[in-house]
MDAnalysis code that builds the backbone (N, CA, C; Angstrom):
import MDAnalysis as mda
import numpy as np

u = mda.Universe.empty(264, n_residues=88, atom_resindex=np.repeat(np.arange(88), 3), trajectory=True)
u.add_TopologyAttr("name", ["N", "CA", "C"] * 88)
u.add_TopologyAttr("resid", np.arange(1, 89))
u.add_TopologyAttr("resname", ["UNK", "UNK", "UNK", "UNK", "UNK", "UNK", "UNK", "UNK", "UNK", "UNK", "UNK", "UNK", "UNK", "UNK", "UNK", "UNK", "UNK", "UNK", "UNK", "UNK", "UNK", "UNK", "UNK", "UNK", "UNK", "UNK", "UNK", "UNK", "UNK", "UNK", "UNK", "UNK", "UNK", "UNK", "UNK", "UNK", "UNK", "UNK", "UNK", "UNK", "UNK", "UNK", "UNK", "UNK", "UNK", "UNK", "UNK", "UNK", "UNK", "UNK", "UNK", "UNK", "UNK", "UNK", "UNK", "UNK", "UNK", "UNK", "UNK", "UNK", "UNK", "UNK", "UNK", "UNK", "UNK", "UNK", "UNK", "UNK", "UNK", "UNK", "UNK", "UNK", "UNK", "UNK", "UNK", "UNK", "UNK", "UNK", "UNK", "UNK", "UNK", "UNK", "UNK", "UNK", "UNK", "UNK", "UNK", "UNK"])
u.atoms.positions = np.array([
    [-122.960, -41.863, -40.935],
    [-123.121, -40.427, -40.791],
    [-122.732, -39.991, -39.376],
    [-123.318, -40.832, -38.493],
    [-122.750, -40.148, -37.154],
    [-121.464, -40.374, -36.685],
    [-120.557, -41.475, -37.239],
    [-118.705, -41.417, -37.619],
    [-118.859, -40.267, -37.562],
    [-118.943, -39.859, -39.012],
    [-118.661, -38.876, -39.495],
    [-118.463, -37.467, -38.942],
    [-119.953, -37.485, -37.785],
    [-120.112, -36.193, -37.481],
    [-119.149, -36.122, -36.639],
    [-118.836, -37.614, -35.406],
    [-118.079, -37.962, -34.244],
    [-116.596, -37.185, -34.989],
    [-116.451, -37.565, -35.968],
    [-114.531, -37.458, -36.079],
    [-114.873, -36.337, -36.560],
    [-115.934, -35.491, -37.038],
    [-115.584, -33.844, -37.686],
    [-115.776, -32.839, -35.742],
    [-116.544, -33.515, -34.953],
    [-116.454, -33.045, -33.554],
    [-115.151, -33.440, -32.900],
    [-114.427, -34.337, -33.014],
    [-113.169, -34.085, -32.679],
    [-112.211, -33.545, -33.332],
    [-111.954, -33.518, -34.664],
    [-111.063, -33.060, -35.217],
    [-111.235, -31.375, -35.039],
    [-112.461, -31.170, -35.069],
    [-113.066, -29.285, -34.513],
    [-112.278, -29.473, -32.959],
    [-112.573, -29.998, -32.478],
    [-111.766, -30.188, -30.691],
    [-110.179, -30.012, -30.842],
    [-109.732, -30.770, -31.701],
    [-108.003, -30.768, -31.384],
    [-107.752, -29.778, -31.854],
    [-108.717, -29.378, -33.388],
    [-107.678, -27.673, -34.017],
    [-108.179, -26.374, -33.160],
    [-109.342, -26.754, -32.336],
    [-109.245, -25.717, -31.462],
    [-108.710, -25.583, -30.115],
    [-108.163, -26.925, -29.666],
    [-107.187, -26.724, -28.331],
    [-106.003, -26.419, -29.079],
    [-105.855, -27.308, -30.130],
    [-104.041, -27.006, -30.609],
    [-104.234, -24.999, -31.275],
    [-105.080, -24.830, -31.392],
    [-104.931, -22.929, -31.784],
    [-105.018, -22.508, -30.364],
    [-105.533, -22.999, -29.422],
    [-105.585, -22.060, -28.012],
    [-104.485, -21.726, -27.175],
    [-103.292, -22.932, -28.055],
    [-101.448, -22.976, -27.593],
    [-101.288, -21.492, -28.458],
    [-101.470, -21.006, -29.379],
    [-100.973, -19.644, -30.125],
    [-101.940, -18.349, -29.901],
    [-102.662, -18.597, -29.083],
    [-103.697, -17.381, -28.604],
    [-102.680, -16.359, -27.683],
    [-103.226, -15.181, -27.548],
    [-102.800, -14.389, -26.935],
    [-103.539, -14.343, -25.119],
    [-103.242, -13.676, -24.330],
    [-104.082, -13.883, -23.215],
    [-105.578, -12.786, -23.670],
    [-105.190, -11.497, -24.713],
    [-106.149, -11.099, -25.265],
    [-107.536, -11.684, -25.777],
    [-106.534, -12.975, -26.849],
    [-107.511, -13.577, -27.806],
    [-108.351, -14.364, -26.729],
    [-107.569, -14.655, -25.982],
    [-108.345, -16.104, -24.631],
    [-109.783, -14.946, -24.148],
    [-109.193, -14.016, -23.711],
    [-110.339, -13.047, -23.025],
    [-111.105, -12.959, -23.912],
    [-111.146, -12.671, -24.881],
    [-112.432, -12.758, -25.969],
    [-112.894, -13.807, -26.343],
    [-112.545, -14.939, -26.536],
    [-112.860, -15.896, -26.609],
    [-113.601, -16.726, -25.606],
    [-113.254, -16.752, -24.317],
    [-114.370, -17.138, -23.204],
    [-115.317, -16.223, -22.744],
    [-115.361, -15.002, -23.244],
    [-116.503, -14.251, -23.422],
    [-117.606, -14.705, -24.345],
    [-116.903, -15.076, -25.629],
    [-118.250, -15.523, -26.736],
    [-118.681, -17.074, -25.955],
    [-117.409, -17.716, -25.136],
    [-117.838, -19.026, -24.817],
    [-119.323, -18.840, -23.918],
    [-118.766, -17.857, -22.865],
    [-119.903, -17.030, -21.843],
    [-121.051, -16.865, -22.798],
    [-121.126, -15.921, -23.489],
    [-122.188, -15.056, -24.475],
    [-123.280, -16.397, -25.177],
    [-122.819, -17.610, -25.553],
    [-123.236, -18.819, -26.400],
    [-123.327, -19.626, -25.025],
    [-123.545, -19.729, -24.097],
    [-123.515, -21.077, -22.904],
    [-125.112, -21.802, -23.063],
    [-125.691, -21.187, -23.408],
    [-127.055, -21.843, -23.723],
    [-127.775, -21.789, -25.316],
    [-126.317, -22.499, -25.728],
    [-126.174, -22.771, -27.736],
    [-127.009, -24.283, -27.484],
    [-127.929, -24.331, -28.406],
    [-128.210, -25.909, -28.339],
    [-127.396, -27.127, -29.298],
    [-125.904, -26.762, -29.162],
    [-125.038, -26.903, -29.712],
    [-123.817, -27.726, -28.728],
    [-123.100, -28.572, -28.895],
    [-121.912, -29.261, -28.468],
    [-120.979, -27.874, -28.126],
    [-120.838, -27.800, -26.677],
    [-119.816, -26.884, -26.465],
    [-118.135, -26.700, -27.749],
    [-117.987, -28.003, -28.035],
    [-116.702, -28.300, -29.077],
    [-117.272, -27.281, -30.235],
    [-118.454, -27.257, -30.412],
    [-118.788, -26.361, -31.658],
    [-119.183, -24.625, -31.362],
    [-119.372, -24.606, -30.212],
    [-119.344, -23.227, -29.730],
    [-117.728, -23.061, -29.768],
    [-117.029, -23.063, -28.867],
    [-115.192, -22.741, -28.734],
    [-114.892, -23.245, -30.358],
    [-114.992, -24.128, -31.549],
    [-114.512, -23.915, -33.055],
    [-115.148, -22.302, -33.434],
    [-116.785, -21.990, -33.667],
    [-116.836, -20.821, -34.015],
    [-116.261, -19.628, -33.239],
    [-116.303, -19.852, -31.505],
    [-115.614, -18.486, -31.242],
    [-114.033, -18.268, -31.396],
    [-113.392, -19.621, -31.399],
    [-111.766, -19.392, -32.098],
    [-112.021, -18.923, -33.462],
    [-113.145, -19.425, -34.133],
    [-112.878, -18.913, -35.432],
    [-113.221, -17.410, -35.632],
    [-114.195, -17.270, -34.877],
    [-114.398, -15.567, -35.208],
    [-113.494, -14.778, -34.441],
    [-112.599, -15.416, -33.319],
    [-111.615, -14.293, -33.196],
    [-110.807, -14.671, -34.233],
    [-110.534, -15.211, -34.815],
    [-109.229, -15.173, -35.650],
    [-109.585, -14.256, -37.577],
    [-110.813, -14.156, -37.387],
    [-111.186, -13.001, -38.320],
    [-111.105, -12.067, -38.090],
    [-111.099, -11.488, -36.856],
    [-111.356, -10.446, -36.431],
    [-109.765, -9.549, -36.307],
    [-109.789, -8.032, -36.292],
    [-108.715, -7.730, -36.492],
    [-107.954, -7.320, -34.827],
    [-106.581, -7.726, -34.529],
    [-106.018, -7.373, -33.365],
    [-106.189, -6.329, -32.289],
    [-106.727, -5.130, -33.385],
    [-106.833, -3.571, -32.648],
    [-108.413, -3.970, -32.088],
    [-109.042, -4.777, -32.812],
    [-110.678, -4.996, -32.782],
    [-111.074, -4.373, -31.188],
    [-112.227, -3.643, -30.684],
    [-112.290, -3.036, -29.338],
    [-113.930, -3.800, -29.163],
    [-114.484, -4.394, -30.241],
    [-115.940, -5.061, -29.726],
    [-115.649, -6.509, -29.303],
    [-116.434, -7.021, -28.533],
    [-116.283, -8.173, -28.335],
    [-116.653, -9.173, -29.477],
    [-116.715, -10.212, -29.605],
    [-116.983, -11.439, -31.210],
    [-118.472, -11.196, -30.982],
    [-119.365, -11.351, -30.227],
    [-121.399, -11.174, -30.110],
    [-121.339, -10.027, -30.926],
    [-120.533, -8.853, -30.417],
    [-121.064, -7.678, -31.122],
    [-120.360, -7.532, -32.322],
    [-118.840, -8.060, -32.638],
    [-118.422, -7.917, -34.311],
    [-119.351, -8.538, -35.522],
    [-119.779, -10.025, -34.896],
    [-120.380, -11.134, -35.660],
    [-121.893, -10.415, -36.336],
    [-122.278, -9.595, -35.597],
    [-123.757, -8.759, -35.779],
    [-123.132, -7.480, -36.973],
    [-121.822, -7.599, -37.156],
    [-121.781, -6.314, -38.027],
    [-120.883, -6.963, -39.472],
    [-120.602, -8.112, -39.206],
    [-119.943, -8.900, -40.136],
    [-120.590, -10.406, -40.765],
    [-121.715, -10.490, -40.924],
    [-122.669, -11.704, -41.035],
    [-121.941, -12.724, -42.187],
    [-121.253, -12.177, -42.987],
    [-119.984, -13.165, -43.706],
    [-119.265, -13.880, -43.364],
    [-118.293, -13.468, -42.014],
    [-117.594, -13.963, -41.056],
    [-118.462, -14.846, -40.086],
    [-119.608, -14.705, -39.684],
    [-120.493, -15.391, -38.780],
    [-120.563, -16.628, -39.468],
    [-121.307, -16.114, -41.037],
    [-121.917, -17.272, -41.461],
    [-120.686, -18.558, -41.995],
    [-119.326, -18.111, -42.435],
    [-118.559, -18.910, -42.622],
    [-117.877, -19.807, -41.395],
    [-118.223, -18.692, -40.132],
    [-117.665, -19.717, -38.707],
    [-118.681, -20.812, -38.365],
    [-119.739, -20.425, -38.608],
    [-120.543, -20.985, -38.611],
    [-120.542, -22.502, -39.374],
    [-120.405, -22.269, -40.617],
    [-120.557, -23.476, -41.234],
    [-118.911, -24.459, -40.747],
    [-117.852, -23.853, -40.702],
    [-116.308, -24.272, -40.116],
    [-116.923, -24.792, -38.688],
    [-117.654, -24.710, -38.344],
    [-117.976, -25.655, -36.849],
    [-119.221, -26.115, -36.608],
    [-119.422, -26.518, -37.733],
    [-120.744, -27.472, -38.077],
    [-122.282, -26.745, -36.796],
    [-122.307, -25.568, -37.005],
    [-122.796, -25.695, -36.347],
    [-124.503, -25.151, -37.129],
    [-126.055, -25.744, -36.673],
    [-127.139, -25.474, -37.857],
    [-128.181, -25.580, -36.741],
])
């Protein structure tokens, strides 16, 4: 089981450095904001940066809230980033 968890925490690591090569400098700014916003997740940083790549990438381009405040109005999107980066 803890393989398991080891290679689902890296494989969350590479698809979220290899998506941070196609980010915008936008998406980056929002994204180390939620990193900021989550710094005291009792969570593997690798699983904080999978859900906040993942909730920017739900989120729509024009979007003007930051991911803390979309995720509070979209609990679908939360809860599916959520489970996409193991995070409980």
């Amino acid at each position: 089981m803890k393989l398991k968890l080891s290679a689902l925490l890296l494989a969350g690591g590479v698809l979220a450095n290899a998506s941070a090569f196609a980010q915008s400098a936008d998406d980056k700014k929002w994204i180390n904001q939620c990193l900021s916003d989550n710094k005291d997740a009792k969570v593997a940083a690798s699983v904080v940066s999978t859900y906040c790549t993942c909730m920017n990438g739900k989120m729509s381009d024009n979007e003007t809230r930051s991911i803390t405040q979309w995720e509070k109005a979209n609990p679908n999107a939360r809860k599916a980033c959520e489970q996409e980066a193991g995070w409980s």
